[in-house]
N, C-alpha and C positions, 0 to 999 in steps of 0.2 A: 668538390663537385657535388657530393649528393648533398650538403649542407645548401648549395645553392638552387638544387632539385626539393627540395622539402619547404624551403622558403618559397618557391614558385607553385607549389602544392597549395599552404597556407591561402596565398593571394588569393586565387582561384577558389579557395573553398569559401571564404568571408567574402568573394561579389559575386559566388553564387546566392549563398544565402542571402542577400540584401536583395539582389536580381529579384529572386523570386518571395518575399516578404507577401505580397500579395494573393499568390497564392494559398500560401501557406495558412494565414490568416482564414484564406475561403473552406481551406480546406478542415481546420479548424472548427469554424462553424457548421460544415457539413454534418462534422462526428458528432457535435453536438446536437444537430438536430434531429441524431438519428436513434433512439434508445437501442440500448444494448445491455439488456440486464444477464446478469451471469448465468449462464448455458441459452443465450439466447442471443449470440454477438452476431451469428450469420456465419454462412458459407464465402469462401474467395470467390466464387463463381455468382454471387449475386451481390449487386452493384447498388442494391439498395440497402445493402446489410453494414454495420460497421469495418465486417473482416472485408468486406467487398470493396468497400471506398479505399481500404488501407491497400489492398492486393493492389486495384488499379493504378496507387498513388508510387508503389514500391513498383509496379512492372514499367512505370513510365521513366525508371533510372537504367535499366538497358541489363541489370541485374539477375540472375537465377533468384527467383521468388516462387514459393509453396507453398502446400498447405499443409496441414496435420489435421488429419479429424483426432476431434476429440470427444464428440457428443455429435448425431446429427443435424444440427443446426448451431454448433458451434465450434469453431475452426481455429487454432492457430496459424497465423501467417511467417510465413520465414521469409527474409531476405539477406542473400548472400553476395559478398566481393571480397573473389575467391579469388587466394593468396597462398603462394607455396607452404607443404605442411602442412600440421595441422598445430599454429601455432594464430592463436583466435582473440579477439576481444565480440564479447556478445554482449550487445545493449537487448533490453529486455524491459517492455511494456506492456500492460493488460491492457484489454479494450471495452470489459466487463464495469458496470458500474453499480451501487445502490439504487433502489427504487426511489422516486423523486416524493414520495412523501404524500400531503396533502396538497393539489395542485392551488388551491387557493390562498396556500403562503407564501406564493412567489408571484414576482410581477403580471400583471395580466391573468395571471392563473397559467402562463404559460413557463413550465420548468424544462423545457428544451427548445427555447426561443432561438439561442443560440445568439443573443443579441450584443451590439457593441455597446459598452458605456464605459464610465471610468470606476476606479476607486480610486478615495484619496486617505493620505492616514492622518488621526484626529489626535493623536497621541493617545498615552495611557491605554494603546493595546486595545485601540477600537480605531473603526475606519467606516467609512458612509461609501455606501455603494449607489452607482447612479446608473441607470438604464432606463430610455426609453421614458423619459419624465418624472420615474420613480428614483426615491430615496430612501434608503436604508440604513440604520446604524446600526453595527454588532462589531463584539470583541470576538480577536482575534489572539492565539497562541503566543506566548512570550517569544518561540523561538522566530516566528515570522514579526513580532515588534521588533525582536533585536537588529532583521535585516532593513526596518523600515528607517530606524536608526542611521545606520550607517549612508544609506542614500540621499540624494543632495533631492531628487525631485521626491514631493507628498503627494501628489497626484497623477495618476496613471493610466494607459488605454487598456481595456480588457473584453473578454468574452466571457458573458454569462448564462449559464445555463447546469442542470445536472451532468456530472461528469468536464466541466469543463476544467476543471484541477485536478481531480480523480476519476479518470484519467486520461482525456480526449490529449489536453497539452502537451504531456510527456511524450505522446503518443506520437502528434504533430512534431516536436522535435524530433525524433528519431527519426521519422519518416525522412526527413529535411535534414538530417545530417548526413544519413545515408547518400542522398540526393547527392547533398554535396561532395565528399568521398566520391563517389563515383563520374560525376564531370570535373573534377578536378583532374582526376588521373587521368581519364581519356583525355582532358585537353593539353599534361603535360608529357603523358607517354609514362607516367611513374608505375609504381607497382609498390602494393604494400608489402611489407616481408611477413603475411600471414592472413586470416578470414575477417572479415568483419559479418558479424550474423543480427541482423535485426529479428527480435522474436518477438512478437505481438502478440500475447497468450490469450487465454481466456479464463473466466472463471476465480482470479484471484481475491473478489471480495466474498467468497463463499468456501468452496474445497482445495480450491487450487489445482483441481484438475489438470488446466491449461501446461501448468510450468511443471508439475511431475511428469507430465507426458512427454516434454519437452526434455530434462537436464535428468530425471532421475533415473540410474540404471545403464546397463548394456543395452536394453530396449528405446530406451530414452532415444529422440532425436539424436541427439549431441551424440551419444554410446553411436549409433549407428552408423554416424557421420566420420567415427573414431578421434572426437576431441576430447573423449573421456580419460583418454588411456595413455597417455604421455606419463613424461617422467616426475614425480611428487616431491617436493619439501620432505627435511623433518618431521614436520607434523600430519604429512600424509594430503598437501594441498599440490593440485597443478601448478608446474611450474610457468606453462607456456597457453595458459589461458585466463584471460582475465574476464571480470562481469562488471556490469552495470546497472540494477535494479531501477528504472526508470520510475518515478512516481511522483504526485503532487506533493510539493514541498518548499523549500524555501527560501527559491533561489538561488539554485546550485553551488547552494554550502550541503559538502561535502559528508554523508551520514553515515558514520562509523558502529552504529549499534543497535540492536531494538531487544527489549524488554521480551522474556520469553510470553507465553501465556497459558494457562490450565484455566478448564471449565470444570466446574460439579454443579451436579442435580442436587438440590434436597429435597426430599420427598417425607413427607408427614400425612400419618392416616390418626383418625379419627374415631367415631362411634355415629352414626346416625341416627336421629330423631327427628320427630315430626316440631317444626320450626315453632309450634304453639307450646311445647314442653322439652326446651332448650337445656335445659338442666339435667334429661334424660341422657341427652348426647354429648359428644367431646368435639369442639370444631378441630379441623385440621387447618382451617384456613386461622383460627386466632394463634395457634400453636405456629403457626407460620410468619406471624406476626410478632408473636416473642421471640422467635429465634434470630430472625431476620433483624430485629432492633437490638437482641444481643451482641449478635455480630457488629455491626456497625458501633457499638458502644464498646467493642474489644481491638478495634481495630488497630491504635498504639501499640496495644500490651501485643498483638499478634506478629504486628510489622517486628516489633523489637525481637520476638523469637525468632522468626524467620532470620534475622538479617545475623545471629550465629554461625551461622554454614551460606551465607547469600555476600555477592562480592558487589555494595553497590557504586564503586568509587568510579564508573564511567555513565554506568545507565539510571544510578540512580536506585531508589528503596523501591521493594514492592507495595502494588496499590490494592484497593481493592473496591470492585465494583457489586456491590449487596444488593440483589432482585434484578437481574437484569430483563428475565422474565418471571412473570410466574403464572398460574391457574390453579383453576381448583372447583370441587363443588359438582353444580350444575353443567358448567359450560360447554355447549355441546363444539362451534364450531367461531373463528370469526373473520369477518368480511369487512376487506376497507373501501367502502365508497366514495363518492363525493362529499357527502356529508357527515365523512368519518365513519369509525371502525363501529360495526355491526354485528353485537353479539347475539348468539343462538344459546337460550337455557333452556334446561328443566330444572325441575328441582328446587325453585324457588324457594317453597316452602319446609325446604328440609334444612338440620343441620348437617352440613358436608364431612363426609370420612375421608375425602385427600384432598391433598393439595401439593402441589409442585412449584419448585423456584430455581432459578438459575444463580449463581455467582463465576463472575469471572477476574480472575485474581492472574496481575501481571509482575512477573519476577527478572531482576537480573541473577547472571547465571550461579553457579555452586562451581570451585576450583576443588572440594572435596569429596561430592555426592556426584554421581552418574546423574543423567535426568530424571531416570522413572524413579532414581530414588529420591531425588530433592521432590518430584512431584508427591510423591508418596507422604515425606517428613509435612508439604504443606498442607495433608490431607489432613492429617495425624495433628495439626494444631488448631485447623479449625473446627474439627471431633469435639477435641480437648475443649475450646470452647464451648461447644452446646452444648456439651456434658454437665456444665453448669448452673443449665435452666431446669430446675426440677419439673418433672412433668406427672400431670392430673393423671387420671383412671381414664385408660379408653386411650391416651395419648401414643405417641411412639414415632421415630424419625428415622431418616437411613442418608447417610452423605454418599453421592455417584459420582466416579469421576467420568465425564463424558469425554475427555478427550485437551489434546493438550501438545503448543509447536514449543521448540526449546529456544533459549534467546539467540541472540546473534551479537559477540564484541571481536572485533576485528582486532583489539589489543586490551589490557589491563587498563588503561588508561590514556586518555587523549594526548598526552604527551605521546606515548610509544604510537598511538594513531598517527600523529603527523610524520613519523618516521617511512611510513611505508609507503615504498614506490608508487603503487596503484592512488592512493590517496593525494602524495604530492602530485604528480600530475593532474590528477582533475583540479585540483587546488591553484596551483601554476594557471594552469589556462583558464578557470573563471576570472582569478584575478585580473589578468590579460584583457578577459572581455568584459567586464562588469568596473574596469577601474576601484577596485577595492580590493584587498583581500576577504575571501571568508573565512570566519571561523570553521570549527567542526563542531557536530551536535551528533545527536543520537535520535532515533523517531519514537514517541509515544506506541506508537502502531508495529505491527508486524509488514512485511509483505513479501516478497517471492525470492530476498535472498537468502529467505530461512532457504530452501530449499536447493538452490542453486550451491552455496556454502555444505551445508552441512551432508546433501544429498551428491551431488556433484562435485564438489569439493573445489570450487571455482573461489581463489580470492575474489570479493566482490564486495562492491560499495552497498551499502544495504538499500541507500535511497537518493538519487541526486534528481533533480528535477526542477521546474518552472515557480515560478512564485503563484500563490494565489491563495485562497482561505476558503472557509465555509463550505468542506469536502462533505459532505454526509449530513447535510443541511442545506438549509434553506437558502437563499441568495449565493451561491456559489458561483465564484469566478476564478477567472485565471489572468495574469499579466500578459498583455499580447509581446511587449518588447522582451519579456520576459521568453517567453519560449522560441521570438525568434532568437536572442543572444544566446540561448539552450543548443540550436542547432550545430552555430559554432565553436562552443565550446565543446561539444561532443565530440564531435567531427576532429579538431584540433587536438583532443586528448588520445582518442580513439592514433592517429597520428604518429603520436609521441609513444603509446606504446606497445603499437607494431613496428614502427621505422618504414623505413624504404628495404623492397629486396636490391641484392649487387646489382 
């Protein structure tokens, strides 16, 4: 009997979502047309704001939906379909995006058009974007060639705009699986055997404020709600709560990993002199220059010491990103315009006593070393490096670490990934909707299930989400069919594992 009550659940949920594709779609371009850069998503109480369009879109499912401040003017949204227990699946998406850049590398000069066109794929890991009479060719990530691969159609509908992959889409589905879940049951009289929590965070491409405020701690939402506090695993994870890290991705292949991340400063001072008698002085900015092409010329010999205490057999070898910013000198302040970034000097004519640079260096995890100490061992070799470059009179350096998330592998390797309940079912039911199976991958990037995992202690998929490319760039889109087959497969996983209550 409940076998035939869950199958009448199913139906219901897949012609709700097709019912309302429309919608969704509009609703989709709304998020896009509405910037939401991080601490600045909006209030649920204002209908012009991102968190405002999502509240309205979440209270039109007949649902308990709220807010969380997190910042005055930026809000997370919850929505809940509330289920005996406190035994939960929490889908989880930011609504926070990157700044769109220079507005005159994108179509029109408009980077939240919000507009419909296609992409199609060209092979060899490039694809032409079409909107609105423009065309564009850029390469695309091996892991999103691999799904374009397996698909029988090259060309596809989409929305484009900033955030429309990271992370309007993900955002749109969830919205719409929720939807569904929730007129399903009413229309069959079911009952999940547990919560379904939609969380809408904020702030993800910057502090993370949003999702600590939400998962981490007794204070945390979730603490407060008491989904924190059930009974753990061996390894110290809930047993009766699962996660979802909703994010632009690749098709709801199922993401089992992400690469930790540590930043350091390096900072190099100088001697000043007046720029007419150069030889008086020691730049700090050329000394930044040797260092910085040091590194980048050490970078084998460095990966190779690292990977002695570093496990890379699921996510892969550490990378490393050399200058990711840097300053120095004069420079007083700088401003991005329309016609690009606008510096403020003094000092011209001097030789500079500092200069500053960033490196961000991405690791999979250590099975030997604690975190702060693997962070620690990778400070200590890239020291070890610059210890190398002998330095002039008047020179000197100092490595900072500024801060740093730990990785995230759901298992040793993708073998023992596919073993795990939470994984096969999202796996199961993509295949279901997508006619294919997915692989499993790992994401380049971090994102909120560092914190969900390792802070909350929630098994969680790291990243599953909509198809789309060019997130934190220029011509960014997202697959429309894409995130409507996202709503269903959520919805249908989400399903499978709470169950029906008796």
């Amino acid at each position: 009997m409940k076998n035939a009550a869950k199958t009448g659940i199913e139906d219901a949920i897949v012609a709700w979502v097709d019912a309302n594709r429309t919608a969704g779609i509009r609703l989709l371009q709304e998020l896009v047309q509405t910037p939401s850069y991080s601490g600045k998503e909006g209030r649920g109480d204002d209908p012009t704001t991102v968190a405002g369009r999502v509240f309205e879109a979440a209270r039109s499912h007949g649902s308990r939906v709220e807010t969380q401040v997190v910042r005055p003017e930026s809000e997370n949204v919850i929505e809940v379909i509330e289920g005996p227990g406190k035994r939960a699946v929490v889908l989880e998406a930011h609504t926070d995006t990157v700044p769109e850049g220079d507005p005159r590398l994108w179509h029109d000069g408009k980077p939240f058009s919000g507009a419909e066109g296609f992409v199609e794929y060209l092979g060899d890991r490039r694809v032409a974007v079409e909107v609105a009479g423009g065309h564009y060719e850029a390469g695309i990530r091996d892991r999103m060639a691999r799904i374009w691969e397996l698909r029988k159609e090259k060309r596809l509908p989409i929305v484009y705009g900033r955030g429309s992959c990271d992370n309007k889409g993900p955002v749109v589905s969830t919205v719409m699986a929720l939807g569904a879940l929730a007129a399903a049951l009413n229309a069959t009289g079911g009952q999940l055997a547990g919560s379904v929590i939609g969380a809408y965070s904020v702030d993800e491409e910057t502090n993370a404020t949003g999702i600590k405020s939400f998962t981490c701690g007794p204070d945390s939402w979730l603490g407060r709600q008491g989904f924190l506090g059930g009974p753990v695993d061996g390894e110290g994870f809930l047993k009766e709560v699962n996660g979802i890290a909703m994010d632009g991705s690749y098709g709801w292949v199922p993401i089992v990993g992400h690469r930790g991340s540590v930043q350091f400063e390096l900072r190099t001072r100088g001697r000043s002199a007046h720029a007419a008698t150069p030889h008086l002085g020691a730049s700090a900015t050329e000394l930044m220059a040797i260092l910085l092409l040091h590194l980048r010329k050490s970078e084998e010999r460095m990966r190779g010491q690292l990977l002695a205490w570093l496990e890379q057999s699921l996510l892969g070898p550490p990378t490393f990103a050399i200058g990711t910013t840097i300053v120095g000198g004069g420079i007083q302040a700088v401003a991005m315009t329309e016609e690009g970034p606008r510096v403020e000097r003094t000092g011209v004519n001097a030789v500079p006593n500092w200069c500053q640079a960033t490196i961000d260096i991405r690791f999979p995890p250590s099975y030997e070393l604690s975190l702060a100490d693997t962070v620690d061992s990778i400070k200590r070799v890239i020291e070890a490096a610059l210890q190398e470059v002998p330095l002039a009179d008047g020179w000197s350096w100092e490595l900072i670490t500024l801060g740093y998330d730990p990785p995230v592998a759901l298992a040793r390797n993708f073998d023992e990934a596919a073993r795990l309940p939470l994984v096969k079912v999202a796996r199961n039911r993509a295949a279901q909707i997508l006619g294919f199976e997915p692989h499993l991958e790992t994401a380049p990037g971090g994102t909120d299930a560092t914190f969900m995992i390792h802070e909350g202690r929630i098994p969680t998929l790291v990243e599953f989400g909509p198809a789309g490319a060019l997130s934190h760039d220029n011509h960014e889109y997202v697959e429309v069919d894409s995130v409507i087959d996202g709503a269903k497969i959520l919805a249908l996983t989400t399903l499978d594992l709470l169950g029906l209550a008796d």
